[in-house]
N, C-alpha and C positions, 0 to 999 in steps of 0.2 A: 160571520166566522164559520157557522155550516156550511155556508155554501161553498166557502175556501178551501175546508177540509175536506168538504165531498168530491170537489174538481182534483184537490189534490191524490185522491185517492183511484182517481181515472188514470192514475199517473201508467199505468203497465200497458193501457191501450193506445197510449202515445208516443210517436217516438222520443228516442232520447233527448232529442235537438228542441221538443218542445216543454222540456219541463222548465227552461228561464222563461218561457213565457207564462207560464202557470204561475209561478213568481212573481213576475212583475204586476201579472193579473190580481194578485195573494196581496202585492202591496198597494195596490190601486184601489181595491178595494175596504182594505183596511185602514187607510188614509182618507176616503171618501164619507166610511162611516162613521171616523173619529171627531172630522171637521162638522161635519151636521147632525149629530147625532147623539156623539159620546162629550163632544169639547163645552156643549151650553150646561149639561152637567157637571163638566170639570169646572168650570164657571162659577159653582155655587158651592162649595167646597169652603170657603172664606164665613161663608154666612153657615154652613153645616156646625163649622168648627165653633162658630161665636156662640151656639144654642146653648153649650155646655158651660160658658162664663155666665151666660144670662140666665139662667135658670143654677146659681152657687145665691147662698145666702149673704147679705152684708158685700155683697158687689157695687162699686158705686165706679160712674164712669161724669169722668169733669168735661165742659162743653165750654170751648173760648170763643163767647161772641162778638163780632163788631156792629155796632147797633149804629145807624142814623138818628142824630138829634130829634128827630121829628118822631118820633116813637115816644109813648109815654112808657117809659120805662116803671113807674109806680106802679101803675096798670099790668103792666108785663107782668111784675112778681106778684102783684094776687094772682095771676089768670095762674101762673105758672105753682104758687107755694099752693094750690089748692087744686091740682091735681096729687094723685096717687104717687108714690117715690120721689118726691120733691125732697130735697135737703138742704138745698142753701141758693141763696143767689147775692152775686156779691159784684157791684159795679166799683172795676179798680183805678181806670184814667181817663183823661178824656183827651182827644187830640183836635186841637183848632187849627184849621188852615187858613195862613195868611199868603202876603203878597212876599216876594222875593228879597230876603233884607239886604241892604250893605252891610257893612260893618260896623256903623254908629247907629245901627237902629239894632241890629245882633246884641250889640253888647247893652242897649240899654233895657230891650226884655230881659237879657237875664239875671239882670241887678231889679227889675222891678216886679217880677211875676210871682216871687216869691211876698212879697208885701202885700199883695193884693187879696187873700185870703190866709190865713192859718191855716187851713184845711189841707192847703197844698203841702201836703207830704214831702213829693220831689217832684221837679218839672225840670222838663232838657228843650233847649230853643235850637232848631235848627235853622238852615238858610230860610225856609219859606211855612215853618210851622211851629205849635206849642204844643207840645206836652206832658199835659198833668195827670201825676200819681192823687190817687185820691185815699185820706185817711179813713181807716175804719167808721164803721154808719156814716159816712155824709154820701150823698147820692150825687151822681152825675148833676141832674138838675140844678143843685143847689151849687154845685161849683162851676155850672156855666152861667147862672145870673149872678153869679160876682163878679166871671171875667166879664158878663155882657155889660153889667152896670159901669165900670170900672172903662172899659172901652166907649162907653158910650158918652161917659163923663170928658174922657180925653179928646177922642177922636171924634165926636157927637156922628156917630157912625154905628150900627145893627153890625152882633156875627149875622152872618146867613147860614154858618153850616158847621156842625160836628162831628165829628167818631167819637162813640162811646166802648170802650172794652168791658164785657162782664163775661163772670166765669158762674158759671151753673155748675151744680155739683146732684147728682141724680141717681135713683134706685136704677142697676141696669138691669134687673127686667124691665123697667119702664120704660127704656132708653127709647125705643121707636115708637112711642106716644107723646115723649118729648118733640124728639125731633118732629112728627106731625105738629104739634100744638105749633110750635119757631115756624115753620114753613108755612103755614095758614095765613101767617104775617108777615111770610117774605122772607125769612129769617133761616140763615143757615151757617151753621158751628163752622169756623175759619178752621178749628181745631179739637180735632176730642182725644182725651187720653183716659187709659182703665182698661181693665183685664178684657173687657169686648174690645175695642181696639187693637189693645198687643196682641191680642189670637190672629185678628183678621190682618193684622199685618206679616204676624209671623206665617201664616198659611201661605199667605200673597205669596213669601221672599221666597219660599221654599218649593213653590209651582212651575211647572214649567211653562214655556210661552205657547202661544194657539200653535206655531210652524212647528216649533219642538215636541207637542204633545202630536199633532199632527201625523209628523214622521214618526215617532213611536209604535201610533197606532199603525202605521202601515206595516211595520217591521214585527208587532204581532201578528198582522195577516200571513206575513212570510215564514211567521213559525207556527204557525199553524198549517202553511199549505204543507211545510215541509213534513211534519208531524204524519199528514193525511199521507203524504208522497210514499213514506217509510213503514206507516203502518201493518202493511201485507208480511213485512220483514220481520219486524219488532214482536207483533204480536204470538207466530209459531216460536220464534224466537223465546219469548217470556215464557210460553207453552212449555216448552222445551229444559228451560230452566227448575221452574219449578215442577217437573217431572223427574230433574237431576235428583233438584232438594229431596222431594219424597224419598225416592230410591235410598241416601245415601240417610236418613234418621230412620228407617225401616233395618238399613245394616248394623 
C-alpha cells in the first residue's frame, strides 16, 4: 500500500492520460497482495473467533459419532472419561446393514425386531437395513450380541458389520484434545454442536469468499492510489482550512 500511495503521489509528473493506469496498477497490486498475503489470514478468522467460546467457563461442545463395530467402544470411554473435560459419553443406536428386503421379509423384521431384546427402545427397518434406538445404560455391544445371537439362531449366519452412533459431550477448552484423542483412532465427529461451533459457523456465513475479498482488496489499493493521487491538493487545502478556523475563534 506504500508503494500505491507513493506512485500515486507521482501523479503531477505524469500526464493526465496516465493516471487510469496508475489505477489499474493500484488494483493489481492490491488484489495481488490480498490473494497471498492478506486472504490465509483472512482464513483464520473462524478459529480467532472460536478462542473467545473456548476459553468462557462451563462451555460444553456435543461431538456425534459414527463408530465401526470393530471398535471397543468400553475401551473408548475409559481412554476418553479419563482425560481432562470429559462429561459424558452416551452410545444411542446401532445401525445393521442387511441384504435388499421384499416386502415379506420388510414386514416380518418389523414385527420381530422389536421382541428380540427389551432394550430396543425404538427400531425402523428400512429396504436394506435395521435400526436400533438403544435404552439408557445398555451399550452398543450388548445390543448387537442379542441381534447376533438371535440371527444367528434363525439364519445360523454371523453379522459382519455395524454402525454405531454415540454422542460425547466435552469441556470446550478441551475440545481440540478431544478431537486429537478420536483421530489417533481414526475417528472423526460426523457432527459437533456448541458455542465453538456456532462462532465458527457464524464467522464462516458472514465472510466473504477468496474472489470477493480478493477484489476488495484491489479496490483498496485504488483508494489508496487515489488518496496519494490528491494529496498535494488536500493537504494545503486542510492547511488552509484550519488557518480559516484559527482566524475566525481569534475574532
Amino acid at each position: 500500500m506504500v508503494f500505491v500511495f507513493s506512485i500515486g503521489m507521482l501523479r503531477r509528473y505524469m500526464p493526465k492520460r496516465e493516471v487510469l493506469l496508475v489505477l489499474a496498477v493500484a488494483f493489481f497490486i492490491g488484489a495481488i497482495g490480498g490473494a497471498f498475503f492478506l486472504d490465509p489470514i483472512y482464513d483464520e478468522l473462524p478459529a480467532v473467533a472460536s478462542t473467545v467460546e473456548k476459553n468462557m467457563p462451563y462451555n460444553e461442545e456435543t461431538l456425534y459419532l459414527d463408530l465401526s463395530s470393530s471398535i471397543d467402544t468400553n475401551q473408548l470411554r475409559e481412554q476418553l472419561s479419563s482425560m481432562e473435560g470429559f462429561k459424558s459419553f452416551d452410545e444411542t443406536s446401532i445401525s445393521i446393514p442387511m441384504w435388499s428386503f421384499n416386502e415379506k421379509e420388510h414386514d416380518y423384521f418389523e414385527s420381530i425386531v422389536g421382541n428380540i431384546d427389551s432394550h430396543y427402545e425404538q427400531y425402523n427397518v428400512t429396504s436394506n437395513s435395521i435400526n436400533i434406538n438403544l435404552s439408557q445404560n445398555y451399550t452398543a455391544s450388548q445390543a448387537l450380541k442379542s441381534f447376533s445371537d438371535w440371527y444367528k439362531l434363525v439364519y445360523d449366519d454371523t453379522i459382519s458389520y455395524a454402525q454405531i452412533k454415540a454422542v460425547l459431550v466435552v469441556d470446550s477448552a478441551k475440545l481440540d484434545d478431544f478431537e486429537q484423542a478420536l483421530l489417533s483412532k481414526g475417528i472423526v465427529a460426523s457432527h459437533i454442536e456448541g458455542p465453538i461451533q456456532d462462532s465458527v459457523n457464524t464467522t464462516n456465513s458472514s465472510m466473504l469468499s477468496n474472489v470477493e475479498f480478493t477484489l476488495v482488496c484491489g479496490g483498496i489499493g485504488v483508494i489508496v492510489a487515489i488518496i496519494g493521487i490528491y494529496m498535494d491538493s488536500v493537504v494545503p487545502a486542510y492547511r488552509r482550512f484550519k488557518k480559516f478556523m484559527n482566524t475566525k475563534r481569534k475574532r
